[in-house]
Each structure stands twice: as structure tokens, then as C-alpha cells.
C-alpha positions as CSV (number, residue, x, y, z in Angstrom):
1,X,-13.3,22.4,-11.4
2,X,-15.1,22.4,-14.7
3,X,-13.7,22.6,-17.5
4,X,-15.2,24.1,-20.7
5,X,-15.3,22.1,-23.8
6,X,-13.1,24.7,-25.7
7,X,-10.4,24.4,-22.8
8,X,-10.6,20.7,-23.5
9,X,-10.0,19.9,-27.3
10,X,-7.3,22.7,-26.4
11,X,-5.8,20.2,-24.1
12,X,-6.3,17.2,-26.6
13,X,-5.0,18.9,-29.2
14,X,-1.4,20.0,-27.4
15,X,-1.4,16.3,-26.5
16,X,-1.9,15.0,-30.1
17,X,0.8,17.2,-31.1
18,X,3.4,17.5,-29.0
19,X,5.9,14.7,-27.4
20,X,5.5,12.8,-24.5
21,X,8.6,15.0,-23.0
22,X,6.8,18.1,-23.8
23,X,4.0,17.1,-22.2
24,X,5.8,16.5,-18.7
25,X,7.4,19.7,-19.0
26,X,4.1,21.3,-19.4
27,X,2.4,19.6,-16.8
28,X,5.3,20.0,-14.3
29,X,5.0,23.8,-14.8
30,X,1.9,23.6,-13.2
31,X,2.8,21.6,-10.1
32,X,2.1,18.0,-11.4
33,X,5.2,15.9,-10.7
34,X,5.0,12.3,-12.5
35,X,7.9,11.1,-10.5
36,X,5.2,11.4,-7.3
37,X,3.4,8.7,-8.9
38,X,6.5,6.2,-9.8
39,X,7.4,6.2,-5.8
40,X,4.2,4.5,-4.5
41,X,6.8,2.0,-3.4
42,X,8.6,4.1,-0.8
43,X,5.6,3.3,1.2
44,X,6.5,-0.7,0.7
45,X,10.0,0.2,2.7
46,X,8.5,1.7,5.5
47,X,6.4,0.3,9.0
48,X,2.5,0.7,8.9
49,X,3.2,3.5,11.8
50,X,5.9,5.1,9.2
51,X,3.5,4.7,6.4
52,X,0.5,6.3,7.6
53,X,2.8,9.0,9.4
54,X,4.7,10.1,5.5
55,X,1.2,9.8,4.4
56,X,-0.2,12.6,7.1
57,X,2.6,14.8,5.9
58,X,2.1,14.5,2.6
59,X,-1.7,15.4,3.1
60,X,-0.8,18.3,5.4
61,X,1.9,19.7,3.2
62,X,-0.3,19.7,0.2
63,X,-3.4,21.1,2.2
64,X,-0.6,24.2,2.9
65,X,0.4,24.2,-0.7
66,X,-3.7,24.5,-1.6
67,X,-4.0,27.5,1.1
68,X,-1.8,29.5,0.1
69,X,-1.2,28.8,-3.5
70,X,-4.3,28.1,-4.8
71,X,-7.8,28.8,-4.9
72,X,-8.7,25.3,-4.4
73,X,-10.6,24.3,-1.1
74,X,-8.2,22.8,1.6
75,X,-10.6,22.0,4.2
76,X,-11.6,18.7,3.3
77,X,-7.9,17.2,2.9
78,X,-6.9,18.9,6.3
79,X,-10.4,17.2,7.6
80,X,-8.7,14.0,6.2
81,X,-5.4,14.7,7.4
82,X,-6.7,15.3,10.6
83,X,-8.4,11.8,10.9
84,X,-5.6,10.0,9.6
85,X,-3.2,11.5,12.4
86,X,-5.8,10.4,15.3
87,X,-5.2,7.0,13.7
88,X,-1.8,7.6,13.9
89,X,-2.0,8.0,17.4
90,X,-4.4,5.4,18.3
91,X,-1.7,3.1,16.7
């Protein structure tokens, strides 16, 4: 998605002047969790197979979320999703 410049220094400017709280709250509201990005790790825990399976359902649970929530093509990250599971299985 593209977005227009206006839309942008929009963007910039609630960023500039508003708190980093703020910001997450704003962000969240619109389905961006920052705490997704902190747990990278809870992939260190688990066994490749484990891995790669939480990993499928992640990519499967968020193609859903795109189908029916969004207007955002979910073809491609089923298409990956897909791939990743006969991995899974040739494992």
C-alpha cells in the first residue's frame, strides 16, 4: 500500500508529538503488537520441528486474520504457509 505524502508528514508529525506510550497505544489499535517482536526468542526454546511448526501457524493464523479482516491479499502468505508445512512434513 501506498501511501500519500499528506498521510505521511501526518504520521511524522503524531510521532514528533506525542510519547513513545502514545504511540503504542495508537499502533496497537490497529493490530500492531510490539510485544510480537520482543518474543523472537520463544523460537530459541523450541526443536527445529517445533519451530517451523509455531511458525506455520503463525503464517496461517495471520493469512485468516488478512481474509477476513482486511483488504490485504492473503494468497501469497497461505502460498508460503503452504510450502513451509510440506517442509514440515518432509522433516
Amino acid at each position: 500500500m501506498e501511501l500519500s505524502q499528506n498521510i505521511k508528514d501526518k504520521i511524522d508529525n503524531y510521532i514528533q508529538n506525542h510519547s513513545e506510550v502514545e504511540i503504542k497505544e495508537a499502533f496497537e489499535k490497529i493490530g500492531l503488537d510490539f510485544n510480537d517482536i520482543e518474543k523472537k526468542s520463544d523460537y530459541d526454546d523450541l526443536s527445529n520441528a517445533d519451530a517451523l511448526r509455531k511458525l506455520h501457524k503463525e503464517m496461517t493464523d495471520y493469512a485468516k486474520y488478512l481474509e477476513e479482516c482486511t483488504y490485504h491479499p492473503y494468497a501469497k502468505i497461505e502460498h508460503f504457509a503452504n510450502i513451509l508445512n510440506e517442509l514440515i512434513e518432509r522433516i
